[in-house]
Each structure stands twice: as structure tokens, then as C-alpha cells.
N, C-alpha and C positions, 0 to 999 in steps of 0.2 A: 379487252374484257377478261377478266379474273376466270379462271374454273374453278369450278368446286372440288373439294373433296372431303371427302361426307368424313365428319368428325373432327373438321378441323377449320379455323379460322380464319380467314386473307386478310390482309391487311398490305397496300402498298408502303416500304419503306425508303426513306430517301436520304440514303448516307455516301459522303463523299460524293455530294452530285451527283449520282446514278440516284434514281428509283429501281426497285424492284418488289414483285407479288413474293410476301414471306406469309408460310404458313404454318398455323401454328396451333396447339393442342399439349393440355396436360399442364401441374404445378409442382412445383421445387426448383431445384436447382436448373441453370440453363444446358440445353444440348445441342448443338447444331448438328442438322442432319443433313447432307451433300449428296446428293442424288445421282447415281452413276447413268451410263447410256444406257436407255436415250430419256431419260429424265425421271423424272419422279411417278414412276411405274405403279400398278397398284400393287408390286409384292415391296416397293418402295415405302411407299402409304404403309401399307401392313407392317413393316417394322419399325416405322416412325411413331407409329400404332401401340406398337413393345417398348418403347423408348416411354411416353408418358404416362400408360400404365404403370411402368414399373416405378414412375414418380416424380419424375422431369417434366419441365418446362420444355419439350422442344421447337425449335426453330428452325425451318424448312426452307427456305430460298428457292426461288423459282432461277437456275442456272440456265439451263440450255432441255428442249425438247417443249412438247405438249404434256401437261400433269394427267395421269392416268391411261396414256396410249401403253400401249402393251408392248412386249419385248419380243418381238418379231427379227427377221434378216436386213429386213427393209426399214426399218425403223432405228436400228443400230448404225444401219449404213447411213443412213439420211442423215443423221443427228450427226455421227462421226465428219461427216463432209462439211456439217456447218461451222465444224465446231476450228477444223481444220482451218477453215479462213477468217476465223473469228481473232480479231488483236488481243481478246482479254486471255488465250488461253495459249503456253509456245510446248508443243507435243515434245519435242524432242530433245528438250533445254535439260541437261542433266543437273546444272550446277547454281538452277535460279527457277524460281519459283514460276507461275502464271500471274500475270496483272490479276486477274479479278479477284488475288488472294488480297489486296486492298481493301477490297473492300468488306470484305467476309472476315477480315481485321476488324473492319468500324463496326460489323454486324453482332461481335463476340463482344465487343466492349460496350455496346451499346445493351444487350441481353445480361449481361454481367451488372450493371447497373439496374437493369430493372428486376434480376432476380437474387441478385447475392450470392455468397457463400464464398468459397475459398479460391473458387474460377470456375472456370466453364470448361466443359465435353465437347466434343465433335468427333461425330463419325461420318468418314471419307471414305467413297468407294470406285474402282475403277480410276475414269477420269479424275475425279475428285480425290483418289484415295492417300496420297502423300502431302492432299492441302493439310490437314491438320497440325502436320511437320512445322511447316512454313507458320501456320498462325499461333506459333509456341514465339513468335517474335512481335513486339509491341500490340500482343493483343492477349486477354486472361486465360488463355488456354491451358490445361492443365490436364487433361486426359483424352489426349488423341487419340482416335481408335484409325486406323490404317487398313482396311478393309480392301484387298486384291490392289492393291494401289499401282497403278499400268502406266505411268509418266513418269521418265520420260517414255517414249516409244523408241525401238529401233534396235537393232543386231549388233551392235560394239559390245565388248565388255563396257566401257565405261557407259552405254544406254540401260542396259541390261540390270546393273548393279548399280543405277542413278537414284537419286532421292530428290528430285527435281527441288532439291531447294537452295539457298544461298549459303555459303560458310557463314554471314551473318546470322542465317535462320538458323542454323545447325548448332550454334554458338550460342544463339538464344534458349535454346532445347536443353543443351547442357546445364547453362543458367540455372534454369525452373526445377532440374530434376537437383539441381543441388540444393539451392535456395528455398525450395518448395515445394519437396515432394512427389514433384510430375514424373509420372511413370507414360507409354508409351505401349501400345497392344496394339499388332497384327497381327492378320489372317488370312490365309490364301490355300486355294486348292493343289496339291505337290503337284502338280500334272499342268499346270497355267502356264499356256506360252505367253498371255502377256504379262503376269508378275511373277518372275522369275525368281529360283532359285537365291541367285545371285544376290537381289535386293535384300532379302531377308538377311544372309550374310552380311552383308554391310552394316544394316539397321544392329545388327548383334554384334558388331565390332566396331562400330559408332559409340553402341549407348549401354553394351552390356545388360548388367540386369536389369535396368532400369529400361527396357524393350523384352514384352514377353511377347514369343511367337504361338499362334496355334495355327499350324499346316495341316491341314483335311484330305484324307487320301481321295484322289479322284475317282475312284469307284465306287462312293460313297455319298456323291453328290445326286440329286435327284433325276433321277432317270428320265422324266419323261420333260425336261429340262432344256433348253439349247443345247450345242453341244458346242468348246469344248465345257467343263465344270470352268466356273469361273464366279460365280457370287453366289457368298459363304453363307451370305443370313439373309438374303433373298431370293432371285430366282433359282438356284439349284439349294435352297432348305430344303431339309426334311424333317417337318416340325411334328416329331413326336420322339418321346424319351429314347435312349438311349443311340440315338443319331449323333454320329460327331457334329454334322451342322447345326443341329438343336442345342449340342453341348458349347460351340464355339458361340451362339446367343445368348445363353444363359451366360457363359462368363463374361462376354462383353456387357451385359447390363450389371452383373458381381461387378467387374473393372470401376464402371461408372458409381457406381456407390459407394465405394472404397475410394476412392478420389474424390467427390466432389459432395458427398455427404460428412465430412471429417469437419472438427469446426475450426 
């Protein structure tokens, strides 16, 4: 049985033979929204919330967790465990994507058809935060937003500075950003053990300008927050002007308009 979340629409979809609860709110162009641990939280909601006010069509997929459980120790750890022995997602895969990015392929292409325009947005976060990467390959992606992106996991340089996606994807990414304009926005707190340094460097010697970075000093993340700083546009916002996390929202929705409202 579906949960609710006030303001916004369920609908079971069923692509690529999986079904899944995709939730939805807001008109114009499409945006998938990818919900970090432990799933589509209510500071999740809230900025999925900022997505179709500002005038998007987004689309929410039910991935992993219960919709609107809060973001507790226990609730991170619990979701982390599931997610761990789950086939559709491989944590530590530097050089190749997670299975369920298939289907959040057919999900983008399928959204794209029903809203138009020049492709489609998606903002990834945490778990989720380097799919966008990956769905720059056979699916309309065209303004990935990269949000603390934490896959793969693990202590190697080559974990550390991995892009969990395929030289296929990687090559597809080049494609778009030649062909079609596709630019590329991350965001991470400097102090993030799990989206390191490293990756940023990569993504900026991968894609050059066509990858803009906004890194938020960790002592500027919301204090009263989990701890370490770790999510830039939801739980550690601090949503009032002149907050770099407020500012790091404001230009990911600038990003998204500039991309996907052009004709």
C-alpha cells in the first residue's frame, strides 16, 4: 500500500517489468528526483517541494526506505543494510553503474515523452547521487545534478575518486555535452567523508567546464543536523538568504532552467 505525501501524487509505474510507487507534483519540463538514505525523507519531500514550484514536472520514484520516515542513526543504518544485499544497487563498483539505473533509464524516457522539451533533469543524492551520471547513456538526460554522490564506497584511491559509472556511460556524458549542450552540477560539503575530495577532481578532469562544482564549507551546514555535514539541499540546509546551502539551491534550480527550459 502506497503512502502519502501531502502534495503530491502516486501512481504505480511499470517499466521494464518492475512496477514501482512514482510520485509526482508540479508542470513543465520533467525532473527526476532520487531520494538519498534512507529514502524519500520529509526534508526530501521539501525539496522535491522546491523542484516543482520553481516549475518542473517532478518525478519521484519510490527506491529503497519508507516515504517520510525521518533521518535518524537507525534508520540510515537499517536502509544501508537493505540496500547492501539488494542486487539492484553494487556499492563498491567504481567503473559500472547499479542495475536499477535501467530502469530509471525507461523512467526518464518515459517522463520525457510525456513532458517534452529539450530532456530531462535529475537530482541524485548520496546513494543515488552519481545515477544521473549513468542515465546521460540511452535515456534524455541532460542536466544531471550530482548532489554528495557516495558510490562507490570504500578507502582505495580508485573508490574514493570512482564515478560508479561505465566508460560507456562516461562516453555517453561526453556525447550530450557536445551534441547537446548537457552541462553537469555537483555539490558536496568539503569535510564529507563519504564524497570525497577526490571525486570532484575526477568529475573536473573528466568533463571540465562542462562540470560545475559548488563545495560548501562544513561548518556551515546546519547545526542542529546529523552529524558529519553531508546533504547540501536537505538535511543540513539552511534555508534562509545568504547561507551557502540556500545558495547551493538556488543555483541548482538556476542550473535546471538553464538547461531544460532553452528550446
Amino acid at each position: 500500500m502506497s503512502i502519502e505525501i501531502p502534495g503530491f501524487t502516486c501512481s504505480p509505474l511499470s517499466l521494464d517489468g518492475e512496477r514501482r510507487d512514482v510520485y509526482r507534483r508540479g508542470q513543465g519540463r520533467a525532473v527526476i528526483v532520487m531520494s538519498e538514505v534512507p529514502g524519500i525523507t520529509p526534508q526530501v519531500a521539501r525539496f522535491a517541494t522546491r523542484v516543482a514550484d520553481a516549475g518542473f514536472s517532478v518525478w519521484m520514484p519510490q527506491l529503497f526506505g519508507t516515504p517520510l520516515e525521518p533521518v535518524t542513526p537507525l534508520t540510515a543504518a537499517r536502509t544501508i543494510a537493505r540496500v547492501c544485499i539488494s542486487r539492484e544497487f553494487r556499492l563498491l563498483a567504481a567503473n559500472q553503474s547499479s542495475p536499477i539505473v535501467d530502469w530509471l533509464r525507461a523512467l526518464a524516457r518515459h517522463a520525457h515523452a510525456e513532458c517534452g522539451g529539450p530532456g530531462v533533469g535529475s537530482v541524485g543524492m548520496c546513494l543515488t547521487g552519481n545515477f544521473g551520471l549513468a542515465l546521460m547513456l540511452d535515456a534524455p538526460v541532460i542536466a544531471p545534478v550530482l548532489a554528495q554522490p557516495s558510490l562507490p564506497g570504500g578507502l582505495s584511491h580508485a573508490q574514493r575518486s570512482g564515478l560508479h559509472a561505465s566508460p560507456e556511460e562516461i562516453a555517453a556524458a561526453h556525447d550530450k555535452i557536445d551534441k547537446q549542450g548537457a552541462r553537469i552540477l555537483g555539490l558536496r560539503f568539503d569535510g564529507d567523508p563519504m564524497c570525497r575530495a577526490e571525486r570532484f577532481e575526477r568529475l573536473q578532469g573528466e568533463f571540465g567546464a562542462a562540470f560545475e562544482a559548488i563545495v560548501v564549507p562544513s561548518n556551515r551546514a546546519n547545526p542542529q543536523a546529523m552529524k558529519p555535514a553531508h546533504s547540501v539541499m536537505t538535511t543540513h540546509l539552511i534555508d534562509r538568504e545568504g547561507e551557502p546551502t540556500r545558495a547551493a539551491l538556488d543555483r541548482t534550480l538556476a542550473f535546471l532552467r538553464e538547461q531544460l527550459n532553452r528550446d
